[in-house]
N, CA, C and O atoms as a GROMACS GRO file, in nm:
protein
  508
    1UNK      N    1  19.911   2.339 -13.425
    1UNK     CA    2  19.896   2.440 -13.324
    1UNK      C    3  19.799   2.548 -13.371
    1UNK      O    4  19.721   2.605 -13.294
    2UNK      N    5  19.811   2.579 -13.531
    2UNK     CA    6  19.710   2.665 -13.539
    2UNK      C    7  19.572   2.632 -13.526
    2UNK      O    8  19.490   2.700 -13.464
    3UNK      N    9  19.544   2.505 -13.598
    3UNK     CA   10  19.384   2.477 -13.585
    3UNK      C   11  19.358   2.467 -13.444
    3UNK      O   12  19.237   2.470 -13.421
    4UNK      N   13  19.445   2.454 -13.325
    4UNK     CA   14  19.379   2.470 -13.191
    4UNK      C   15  19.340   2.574 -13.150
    4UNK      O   16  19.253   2.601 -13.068
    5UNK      N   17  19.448   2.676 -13.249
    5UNK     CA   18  19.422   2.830 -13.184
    5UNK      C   19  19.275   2.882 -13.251
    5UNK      O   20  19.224   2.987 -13.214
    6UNK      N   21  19.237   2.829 -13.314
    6UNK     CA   22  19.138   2.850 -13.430
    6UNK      C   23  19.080   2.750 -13.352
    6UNK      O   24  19.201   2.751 -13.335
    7UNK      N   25  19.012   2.651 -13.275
    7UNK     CA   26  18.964   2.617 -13.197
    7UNK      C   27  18.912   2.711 -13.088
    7UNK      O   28  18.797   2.741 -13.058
    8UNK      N   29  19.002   2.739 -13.051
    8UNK     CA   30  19.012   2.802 -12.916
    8UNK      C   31  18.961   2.960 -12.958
    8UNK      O   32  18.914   3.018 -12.860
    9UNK      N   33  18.960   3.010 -13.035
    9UNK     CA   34  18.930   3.147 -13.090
    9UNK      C   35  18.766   3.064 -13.118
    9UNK      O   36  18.693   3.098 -13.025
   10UNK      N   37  18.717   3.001 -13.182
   10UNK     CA   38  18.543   2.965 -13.208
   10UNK      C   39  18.530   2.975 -13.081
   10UNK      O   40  18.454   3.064 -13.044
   11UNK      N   41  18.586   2.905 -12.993
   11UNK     CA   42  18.495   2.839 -12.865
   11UNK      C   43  18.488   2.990 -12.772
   11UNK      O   44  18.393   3.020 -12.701
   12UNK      N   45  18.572   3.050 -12.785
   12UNK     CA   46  18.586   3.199 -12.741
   12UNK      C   47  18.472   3.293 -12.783
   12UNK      O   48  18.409   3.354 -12.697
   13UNK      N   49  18.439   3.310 -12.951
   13UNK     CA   50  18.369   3.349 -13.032
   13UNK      C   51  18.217   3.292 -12.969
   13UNK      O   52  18.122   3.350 -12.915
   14UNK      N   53  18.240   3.172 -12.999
   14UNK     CA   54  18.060   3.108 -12.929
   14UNK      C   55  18.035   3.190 -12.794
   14UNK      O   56  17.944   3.268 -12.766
   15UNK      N   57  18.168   3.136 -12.706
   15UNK     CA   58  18.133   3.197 -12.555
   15UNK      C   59  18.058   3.369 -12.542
   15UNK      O   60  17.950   3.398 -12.491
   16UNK      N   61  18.160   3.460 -12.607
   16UNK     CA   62  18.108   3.546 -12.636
   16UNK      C   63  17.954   3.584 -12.669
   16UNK      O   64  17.852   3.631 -12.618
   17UNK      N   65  17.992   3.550 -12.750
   17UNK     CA   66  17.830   3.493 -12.839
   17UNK      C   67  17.728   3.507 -12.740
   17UNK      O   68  17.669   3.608 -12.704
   18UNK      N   69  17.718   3.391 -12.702
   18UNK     CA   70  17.611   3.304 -12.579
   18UNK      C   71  17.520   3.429 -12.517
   18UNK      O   72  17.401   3.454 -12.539
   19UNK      N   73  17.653   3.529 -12.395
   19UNK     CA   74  17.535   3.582 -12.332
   19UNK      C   75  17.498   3.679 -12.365
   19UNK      O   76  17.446   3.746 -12.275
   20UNK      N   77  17.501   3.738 -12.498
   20UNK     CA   78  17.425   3.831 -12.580
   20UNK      C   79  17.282   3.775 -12.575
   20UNK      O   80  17.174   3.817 -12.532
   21UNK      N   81  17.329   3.649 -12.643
   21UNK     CA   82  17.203   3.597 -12.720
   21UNK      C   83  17.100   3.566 -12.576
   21UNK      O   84  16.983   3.597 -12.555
   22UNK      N   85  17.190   3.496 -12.496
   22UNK     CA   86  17.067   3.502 -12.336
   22UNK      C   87  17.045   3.610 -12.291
   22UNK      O   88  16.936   3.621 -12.234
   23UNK      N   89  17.125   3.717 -12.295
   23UNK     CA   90  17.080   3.834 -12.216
   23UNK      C   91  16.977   3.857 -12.295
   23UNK      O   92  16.878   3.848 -12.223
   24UNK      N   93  16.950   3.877 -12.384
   24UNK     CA   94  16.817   3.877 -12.499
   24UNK      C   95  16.676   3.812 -12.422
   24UNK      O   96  16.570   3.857 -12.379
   25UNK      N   97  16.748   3.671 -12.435
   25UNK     CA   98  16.632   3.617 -12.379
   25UNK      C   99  16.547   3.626 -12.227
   25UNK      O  100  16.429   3.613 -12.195
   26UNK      N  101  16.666   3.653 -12.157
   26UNK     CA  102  16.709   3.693 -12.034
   26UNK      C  103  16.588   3.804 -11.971
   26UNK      O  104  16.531   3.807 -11.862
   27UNK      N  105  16.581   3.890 -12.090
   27UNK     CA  106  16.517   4.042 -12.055
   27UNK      C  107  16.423   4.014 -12.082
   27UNK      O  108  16.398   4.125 -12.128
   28UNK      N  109  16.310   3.947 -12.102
   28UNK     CA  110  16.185   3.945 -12.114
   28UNK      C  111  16.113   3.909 -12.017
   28UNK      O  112  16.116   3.804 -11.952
   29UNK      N  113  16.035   4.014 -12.004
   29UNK     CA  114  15.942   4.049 -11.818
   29UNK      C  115  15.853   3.985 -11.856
   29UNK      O  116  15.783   3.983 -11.958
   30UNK      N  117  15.867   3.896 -11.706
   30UNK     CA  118  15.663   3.879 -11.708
   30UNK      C  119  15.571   3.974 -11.674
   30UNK      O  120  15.564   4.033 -11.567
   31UNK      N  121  15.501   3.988 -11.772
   31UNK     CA  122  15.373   4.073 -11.770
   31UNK      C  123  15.356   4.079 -11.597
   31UNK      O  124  15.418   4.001 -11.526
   32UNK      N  125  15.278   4.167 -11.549
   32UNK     CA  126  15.222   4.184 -11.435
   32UNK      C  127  15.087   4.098 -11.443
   32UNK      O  128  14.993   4.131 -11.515
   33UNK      N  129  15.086   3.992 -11.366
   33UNK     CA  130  14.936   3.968 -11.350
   33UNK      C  131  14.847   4.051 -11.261
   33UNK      O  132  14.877   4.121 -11.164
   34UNK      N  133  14.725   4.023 -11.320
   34UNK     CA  134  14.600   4.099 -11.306
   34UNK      C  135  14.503   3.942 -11.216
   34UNK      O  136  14.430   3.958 -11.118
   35UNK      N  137  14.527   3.818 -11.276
   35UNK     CA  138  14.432   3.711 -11.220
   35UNK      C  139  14.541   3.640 -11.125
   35UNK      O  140  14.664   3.645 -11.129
   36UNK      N  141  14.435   3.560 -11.024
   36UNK     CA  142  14.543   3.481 -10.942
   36UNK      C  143  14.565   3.358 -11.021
   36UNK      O  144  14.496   3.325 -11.117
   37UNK      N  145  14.654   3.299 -10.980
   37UNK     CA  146  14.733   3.135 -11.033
   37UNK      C  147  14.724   3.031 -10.898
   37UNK      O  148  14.753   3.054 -10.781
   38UNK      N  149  14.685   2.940 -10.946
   38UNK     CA  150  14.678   2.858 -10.861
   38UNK      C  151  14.808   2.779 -10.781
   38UNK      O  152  14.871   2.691 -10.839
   39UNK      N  153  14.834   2.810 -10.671
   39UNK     CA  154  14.886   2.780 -10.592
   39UNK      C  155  14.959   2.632 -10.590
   39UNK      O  156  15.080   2.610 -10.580
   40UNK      N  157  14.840   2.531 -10.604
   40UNK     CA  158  14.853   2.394 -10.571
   40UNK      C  159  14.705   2.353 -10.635
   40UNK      O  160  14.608   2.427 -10.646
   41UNK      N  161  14.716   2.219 -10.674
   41UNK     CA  162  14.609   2.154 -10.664
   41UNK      C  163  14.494   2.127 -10.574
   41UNK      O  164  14.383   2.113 -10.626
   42UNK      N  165  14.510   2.115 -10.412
   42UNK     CA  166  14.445   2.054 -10.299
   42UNK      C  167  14.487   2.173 -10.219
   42UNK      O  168  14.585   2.246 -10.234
   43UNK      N  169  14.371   2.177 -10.112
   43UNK     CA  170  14.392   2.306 -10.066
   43UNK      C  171  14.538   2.260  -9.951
   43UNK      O  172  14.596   2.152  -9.949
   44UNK      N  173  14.558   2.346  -9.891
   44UNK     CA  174  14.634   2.350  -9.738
   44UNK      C  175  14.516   2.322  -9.606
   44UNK      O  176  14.408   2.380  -9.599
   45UNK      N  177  14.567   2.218  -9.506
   45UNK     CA  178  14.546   2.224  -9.438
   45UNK      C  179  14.616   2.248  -9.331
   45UNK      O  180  14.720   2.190  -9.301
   46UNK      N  181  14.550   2.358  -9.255
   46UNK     CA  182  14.628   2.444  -9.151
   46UNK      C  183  14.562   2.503  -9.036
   46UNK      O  184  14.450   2.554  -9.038
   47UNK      N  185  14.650   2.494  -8.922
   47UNK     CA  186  14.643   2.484  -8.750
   47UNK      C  187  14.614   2.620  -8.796
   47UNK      O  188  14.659   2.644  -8.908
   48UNK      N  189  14.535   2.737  -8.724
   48UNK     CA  190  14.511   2.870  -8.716
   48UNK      C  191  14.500   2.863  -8.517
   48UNK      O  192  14.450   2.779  -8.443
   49UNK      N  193  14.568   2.986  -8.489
   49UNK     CA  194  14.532   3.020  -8.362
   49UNK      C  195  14.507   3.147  -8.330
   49UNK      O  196  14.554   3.258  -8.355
   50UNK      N  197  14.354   3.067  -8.218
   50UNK     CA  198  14.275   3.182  -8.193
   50UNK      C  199  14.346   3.333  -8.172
   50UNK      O  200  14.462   3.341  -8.132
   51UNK      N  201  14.268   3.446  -8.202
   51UNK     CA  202  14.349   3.606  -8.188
   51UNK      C  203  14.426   3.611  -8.317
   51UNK      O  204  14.417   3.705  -8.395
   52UNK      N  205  14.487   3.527  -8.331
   52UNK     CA  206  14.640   3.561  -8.454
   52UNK      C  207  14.589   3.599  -8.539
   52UNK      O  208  14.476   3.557  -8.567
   53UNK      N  209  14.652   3.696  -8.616
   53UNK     CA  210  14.622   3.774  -8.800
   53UNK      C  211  14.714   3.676  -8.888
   53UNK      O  212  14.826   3.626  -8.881
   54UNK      N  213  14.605   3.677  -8.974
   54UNK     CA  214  14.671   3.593  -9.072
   54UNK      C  215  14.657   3.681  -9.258
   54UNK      O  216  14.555   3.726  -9.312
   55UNK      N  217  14.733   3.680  -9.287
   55UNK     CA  218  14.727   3.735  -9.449
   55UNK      C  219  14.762   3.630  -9.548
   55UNK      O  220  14.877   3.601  -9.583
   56UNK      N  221  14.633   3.568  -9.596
   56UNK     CA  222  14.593   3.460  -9.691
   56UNK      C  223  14.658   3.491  -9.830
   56UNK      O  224  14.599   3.592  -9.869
   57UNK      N  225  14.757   3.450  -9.933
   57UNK     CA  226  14.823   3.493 -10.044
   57UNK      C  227  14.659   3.451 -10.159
   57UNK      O  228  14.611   3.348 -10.207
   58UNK      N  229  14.629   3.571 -10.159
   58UNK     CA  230  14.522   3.616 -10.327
   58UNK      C  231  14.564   3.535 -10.477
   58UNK      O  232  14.515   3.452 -10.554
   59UNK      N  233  14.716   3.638 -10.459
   59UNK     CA  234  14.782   3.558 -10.615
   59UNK      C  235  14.803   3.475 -10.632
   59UNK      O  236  14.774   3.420 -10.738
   60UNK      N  237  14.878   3.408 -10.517
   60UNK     CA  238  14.939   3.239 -10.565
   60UNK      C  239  15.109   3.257 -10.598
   60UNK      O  240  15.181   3.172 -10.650
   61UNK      N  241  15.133   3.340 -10.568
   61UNK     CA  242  15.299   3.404 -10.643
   61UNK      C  243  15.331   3.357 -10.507
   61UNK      O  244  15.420   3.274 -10.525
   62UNK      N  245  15.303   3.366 -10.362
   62UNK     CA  246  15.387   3.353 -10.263
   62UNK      C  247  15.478   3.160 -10.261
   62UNK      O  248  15.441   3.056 -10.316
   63UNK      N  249  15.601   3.186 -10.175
   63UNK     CA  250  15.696   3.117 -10.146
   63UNK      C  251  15.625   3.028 -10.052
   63UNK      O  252  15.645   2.908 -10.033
   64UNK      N  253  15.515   3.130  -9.982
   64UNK     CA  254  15.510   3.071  -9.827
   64UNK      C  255  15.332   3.020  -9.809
   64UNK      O  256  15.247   3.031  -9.721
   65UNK      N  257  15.338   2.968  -9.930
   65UNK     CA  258  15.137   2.937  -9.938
   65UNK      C  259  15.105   2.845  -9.840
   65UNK      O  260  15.190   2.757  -9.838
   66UNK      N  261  15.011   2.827  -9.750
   66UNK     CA  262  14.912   2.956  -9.836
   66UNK      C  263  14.906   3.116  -9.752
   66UNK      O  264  14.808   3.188  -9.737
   67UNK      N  265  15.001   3.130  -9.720
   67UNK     CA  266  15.001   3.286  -9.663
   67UNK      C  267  15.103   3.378  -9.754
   67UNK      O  268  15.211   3.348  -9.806
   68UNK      N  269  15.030   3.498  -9.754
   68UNK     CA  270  15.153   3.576  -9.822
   68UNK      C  271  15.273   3.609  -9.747
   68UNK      O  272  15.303   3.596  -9.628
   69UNK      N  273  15.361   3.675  -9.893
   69UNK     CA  274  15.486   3.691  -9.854
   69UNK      C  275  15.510   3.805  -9.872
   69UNK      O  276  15.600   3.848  -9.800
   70UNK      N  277  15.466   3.874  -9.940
   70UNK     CA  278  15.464   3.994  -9.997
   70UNK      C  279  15.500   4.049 -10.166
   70UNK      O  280  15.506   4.166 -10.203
   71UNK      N  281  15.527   3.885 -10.276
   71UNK     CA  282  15.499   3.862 -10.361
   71UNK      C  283  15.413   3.938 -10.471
   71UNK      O  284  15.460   3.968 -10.581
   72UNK      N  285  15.300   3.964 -10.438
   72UNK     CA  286  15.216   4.036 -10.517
   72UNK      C  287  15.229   4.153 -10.582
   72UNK      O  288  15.196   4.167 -10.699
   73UNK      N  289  15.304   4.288 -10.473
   73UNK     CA  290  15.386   4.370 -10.442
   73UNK      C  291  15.425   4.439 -10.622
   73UNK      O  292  15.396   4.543 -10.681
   74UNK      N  293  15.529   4.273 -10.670
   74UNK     CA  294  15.564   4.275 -10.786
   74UNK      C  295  15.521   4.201 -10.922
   74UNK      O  296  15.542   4.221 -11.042
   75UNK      N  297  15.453   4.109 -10.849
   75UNK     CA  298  15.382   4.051 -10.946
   75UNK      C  299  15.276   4.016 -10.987
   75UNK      O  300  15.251   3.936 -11.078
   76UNK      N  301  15.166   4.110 -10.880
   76UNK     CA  302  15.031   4.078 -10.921
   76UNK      C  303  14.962   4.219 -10.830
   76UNK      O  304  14.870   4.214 -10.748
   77UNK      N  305  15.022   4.318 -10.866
   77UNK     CA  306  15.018   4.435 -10.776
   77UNK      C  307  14.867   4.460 -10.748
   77UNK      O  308  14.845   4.504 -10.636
   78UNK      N  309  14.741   4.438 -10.842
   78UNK     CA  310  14.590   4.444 -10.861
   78UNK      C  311  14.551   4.373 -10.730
   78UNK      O  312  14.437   4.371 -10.684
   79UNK      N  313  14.674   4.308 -10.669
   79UNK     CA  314  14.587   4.173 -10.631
   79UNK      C  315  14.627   4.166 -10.463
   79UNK      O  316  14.742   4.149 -10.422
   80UNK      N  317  14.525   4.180 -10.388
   80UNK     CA  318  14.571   4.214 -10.261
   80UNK      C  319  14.540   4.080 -10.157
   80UNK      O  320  14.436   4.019 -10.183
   81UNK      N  321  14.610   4.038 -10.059
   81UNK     CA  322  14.601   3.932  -9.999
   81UNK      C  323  14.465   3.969  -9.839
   81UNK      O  324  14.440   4.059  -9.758
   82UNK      N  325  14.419   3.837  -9.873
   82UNK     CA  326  14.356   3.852  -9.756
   82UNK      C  327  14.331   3.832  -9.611
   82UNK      O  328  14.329   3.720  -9.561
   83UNK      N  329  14.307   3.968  -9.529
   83UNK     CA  330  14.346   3.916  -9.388
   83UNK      C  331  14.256   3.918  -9.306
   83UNK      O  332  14.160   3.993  -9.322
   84UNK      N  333  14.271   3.819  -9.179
   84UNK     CA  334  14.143   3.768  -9.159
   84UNK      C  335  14.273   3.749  -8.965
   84UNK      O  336  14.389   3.759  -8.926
   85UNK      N  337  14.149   3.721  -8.922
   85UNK     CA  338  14.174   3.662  -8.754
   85UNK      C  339  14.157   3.557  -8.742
   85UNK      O  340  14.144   3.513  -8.856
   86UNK      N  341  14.143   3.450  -8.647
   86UNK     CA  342  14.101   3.334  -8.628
   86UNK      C  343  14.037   3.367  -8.519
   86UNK      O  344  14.088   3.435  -8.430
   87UNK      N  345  13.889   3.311  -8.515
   87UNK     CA  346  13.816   3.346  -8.380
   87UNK      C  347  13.883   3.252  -8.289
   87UNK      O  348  13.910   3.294  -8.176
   88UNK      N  349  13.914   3.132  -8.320
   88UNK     CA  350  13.930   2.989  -8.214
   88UNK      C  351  14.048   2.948  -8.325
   88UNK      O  352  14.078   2.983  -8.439
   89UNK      N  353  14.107   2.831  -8.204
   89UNK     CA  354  14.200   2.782  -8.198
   89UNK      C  355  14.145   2.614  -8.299
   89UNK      O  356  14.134   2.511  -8.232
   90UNK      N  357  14.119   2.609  -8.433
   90UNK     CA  358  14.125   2.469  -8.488
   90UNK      C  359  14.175   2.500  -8.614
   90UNK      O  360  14.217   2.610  -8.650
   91UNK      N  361  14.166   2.366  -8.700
   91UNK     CA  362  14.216   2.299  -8.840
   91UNK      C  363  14.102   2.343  -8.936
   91UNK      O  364  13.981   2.322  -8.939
   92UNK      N  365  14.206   2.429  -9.030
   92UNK     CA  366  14.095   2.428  -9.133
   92UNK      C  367  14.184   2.406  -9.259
   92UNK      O  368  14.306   2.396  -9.246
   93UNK      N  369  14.110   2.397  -9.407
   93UNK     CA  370  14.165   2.416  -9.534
   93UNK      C  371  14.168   2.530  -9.607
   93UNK      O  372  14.071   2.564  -9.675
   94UNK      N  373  14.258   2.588  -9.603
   94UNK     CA  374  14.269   2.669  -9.671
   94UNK      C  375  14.285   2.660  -9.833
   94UNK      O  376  14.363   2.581  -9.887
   95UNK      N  377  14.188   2.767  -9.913
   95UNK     CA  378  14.233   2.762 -10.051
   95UNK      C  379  14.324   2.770 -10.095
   95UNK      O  380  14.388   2.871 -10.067
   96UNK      N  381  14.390   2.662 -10.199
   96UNK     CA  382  14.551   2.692 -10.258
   96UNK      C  383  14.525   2.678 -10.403
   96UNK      O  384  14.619   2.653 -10.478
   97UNK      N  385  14.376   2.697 -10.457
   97UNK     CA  386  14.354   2.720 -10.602
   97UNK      C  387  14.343   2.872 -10.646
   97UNK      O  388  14.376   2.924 -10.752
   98UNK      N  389  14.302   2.911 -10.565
   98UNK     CA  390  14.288   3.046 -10.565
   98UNK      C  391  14.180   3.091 -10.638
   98UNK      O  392  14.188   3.193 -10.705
   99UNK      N  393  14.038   2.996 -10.630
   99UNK     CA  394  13.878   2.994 -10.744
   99UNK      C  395  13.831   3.011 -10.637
   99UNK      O  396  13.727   3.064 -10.676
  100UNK      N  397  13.817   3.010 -10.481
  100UNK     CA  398  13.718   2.978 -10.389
  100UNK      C  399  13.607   3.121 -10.383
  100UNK      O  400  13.644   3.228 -10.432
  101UNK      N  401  13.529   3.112 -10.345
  101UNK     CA  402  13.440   3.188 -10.341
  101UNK      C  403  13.399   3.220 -10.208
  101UNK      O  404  13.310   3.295 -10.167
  102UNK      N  405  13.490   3.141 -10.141
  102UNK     CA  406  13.452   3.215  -9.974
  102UNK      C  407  13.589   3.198  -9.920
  102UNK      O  408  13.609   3.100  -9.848
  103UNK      N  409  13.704   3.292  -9.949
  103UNK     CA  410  13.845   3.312  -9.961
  103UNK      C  411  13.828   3.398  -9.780
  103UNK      O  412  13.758   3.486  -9.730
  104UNK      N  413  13.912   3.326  -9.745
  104UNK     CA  414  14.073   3.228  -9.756
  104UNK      C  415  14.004   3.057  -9.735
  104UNK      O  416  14.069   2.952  -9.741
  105UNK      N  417  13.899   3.066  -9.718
  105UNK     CA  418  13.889   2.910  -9.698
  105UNK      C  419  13.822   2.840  -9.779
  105UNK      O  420  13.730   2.903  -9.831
  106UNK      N  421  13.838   2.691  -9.824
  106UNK     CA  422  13.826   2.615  -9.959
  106UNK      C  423  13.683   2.584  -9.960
  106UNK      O  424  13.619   2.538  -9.865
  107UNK      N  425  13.631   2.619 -10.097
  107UNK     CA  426  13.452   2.589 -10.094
  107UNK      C  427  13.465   2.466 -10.203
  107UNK      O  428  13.354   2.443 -10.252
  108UNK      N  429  13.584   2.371 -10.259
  108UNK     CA  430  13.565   2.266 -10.334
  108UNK      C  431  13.579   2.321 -10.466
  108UNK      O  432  13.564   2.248 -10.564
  109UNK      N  433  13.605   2.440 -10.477
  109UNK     CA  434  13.626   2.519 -10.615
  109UNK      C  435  13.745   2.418 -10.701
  109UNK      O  436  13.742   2.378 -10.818
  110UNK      N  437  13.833   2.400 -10.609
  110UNK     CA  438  13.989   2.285 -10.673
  110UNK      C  439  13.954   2.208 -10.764
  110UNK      O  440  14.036   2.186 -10.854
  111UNK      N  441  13.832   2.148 -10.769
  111UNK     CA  442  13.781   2.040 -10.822
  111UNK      C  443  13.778   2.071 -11.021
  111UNK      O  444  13.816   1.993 -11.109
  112UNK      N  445  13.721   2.201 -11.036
  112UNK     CA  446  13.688   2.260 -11.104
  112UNK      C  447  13.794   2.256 -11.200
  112UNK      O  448  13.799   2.209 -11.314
  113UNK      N  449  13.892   2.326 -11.117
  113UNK     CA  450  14.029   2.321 -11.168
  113UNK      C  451  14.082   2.212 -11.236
  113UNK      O  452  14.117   2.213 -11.355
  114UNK      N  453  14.089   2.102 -11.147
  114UNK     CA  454  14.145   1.970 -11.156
  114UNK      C  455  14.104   1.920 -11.267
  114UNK      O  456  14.182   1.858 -11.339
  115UNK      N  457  13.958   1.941 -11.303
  115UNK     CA  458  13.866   1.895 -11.399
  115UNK      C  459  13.906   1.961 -11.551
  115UNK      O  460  13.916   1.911 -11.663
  116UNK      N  461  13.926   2.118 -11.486
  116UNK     CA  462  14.009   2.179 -11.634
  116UNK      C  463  14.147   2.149 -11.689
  116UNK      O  464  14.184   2.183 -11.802
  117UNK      N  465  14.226   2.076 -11.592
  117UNK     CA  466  14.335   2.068 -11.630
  117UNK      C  467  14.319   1.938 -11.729
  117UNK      O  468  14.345   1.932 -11.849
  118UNK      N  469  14.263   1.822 -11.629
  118UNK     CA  470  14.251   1.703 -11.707
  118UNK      C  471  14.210   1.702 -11.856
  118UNK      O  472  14.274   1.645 -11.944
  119UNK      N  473  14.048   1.801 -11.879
  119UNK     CA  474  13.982   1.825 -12.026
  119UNK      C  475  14.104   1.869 -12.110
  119UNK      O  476  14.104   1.838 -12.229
  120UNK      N  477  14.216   1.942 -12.057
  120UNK     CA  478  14.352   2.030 -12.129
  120UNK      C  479  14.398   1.931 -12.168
  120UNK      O  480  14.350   1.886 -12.271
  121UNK      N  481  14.465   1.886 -12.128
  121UNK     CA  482  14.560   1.760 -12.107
  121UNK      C  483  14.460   1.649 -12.227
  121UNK      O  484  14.510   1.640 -12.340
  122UNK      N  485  14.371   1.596 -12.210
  122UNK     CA  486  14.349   1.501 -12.274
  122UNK      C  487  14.317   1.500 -12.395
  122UNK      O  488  14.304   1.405 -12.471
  123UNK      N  489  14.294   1.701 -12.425
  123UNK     CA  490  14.251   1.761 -12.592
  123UNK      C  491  14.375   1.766 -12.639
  123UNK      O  492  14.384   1.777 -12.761
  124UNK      N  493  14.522   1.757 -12.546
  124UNK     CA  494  14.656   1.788 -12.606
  124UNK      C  495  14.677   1.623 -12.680
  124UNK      O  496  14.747   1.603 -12.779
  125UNK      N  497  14.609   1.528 -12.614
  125UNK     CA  498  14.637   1.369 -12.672
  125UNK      C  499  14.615   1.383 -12.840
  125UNK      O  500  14.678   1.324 -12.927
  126UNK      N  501  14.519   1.468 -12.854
  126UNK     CA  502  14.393   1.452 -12.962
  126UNK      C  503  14.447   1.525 -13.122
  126UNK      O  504  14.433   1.488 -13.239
  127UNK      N  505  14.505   1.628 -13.067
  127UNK     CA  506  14.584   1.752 -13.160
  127UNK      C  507  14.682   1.658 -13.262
  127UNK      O  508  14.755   1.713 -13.344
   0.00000   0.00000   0.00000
């Protein structure tokens, strides 16, 4: 009976333990970004209708890509989303790399990306 209680007192002791040691870990903020993050690989393609405002997510932090959510707010406060109208009612791609150079809509910048990830990835084979 005692070594259970002495069981049961460690496993108590660990428990204890634990969320010190996570709250520790727990508390460490992400930095505020300053650059956007890429969203997705491939842009969004998306119905826009004519008249409507649209606010394009900058950072890449939003839930609701590729439009903001209001995300940035806290985590990329530098970084403001962009809003735009739709003259007409069609399909376009929107950027979800967040490199384009004619933002909110995709100039093939993704590619770039795609290309950096792969060179990453294949120098990690090499290490």
């Amino acid at each position: 009976m005692n070594a259970a209680m002495c069981a049961v007192r460690i496993g108590c002791a660990q428990t204890l333990r634990r969320p010190l040691i996570a709250s520790v870990s727990l508390v460490q903020r992400c930095p505020q970004s300053t650059q956007s993050v890429p969203a997705a690989r491939l842009p969004y393609r998306t119905k826009l209708s004519a008249g409507k405002k649209y606010a394009w997510c900058a950072c890449g932090h939003s839930k609701k890509q590729p439009f903001c959510d209001g995300t940035h707010v806290t985590k990329a406060p530098g970084i403001s989303p962009v809003r735009f109208t739709a003259d007409k009612d069609k399909k376009v791609l929107l950027c979800a790399c967040k490199q384009t150079g004619n933002a909110p809509y995709c100039d093939g910048s993704h590619l770039k990306v795609i290309f950096r990830d792969v060179v990453k990835s294949v120098r990690g084979l090499f290490k």
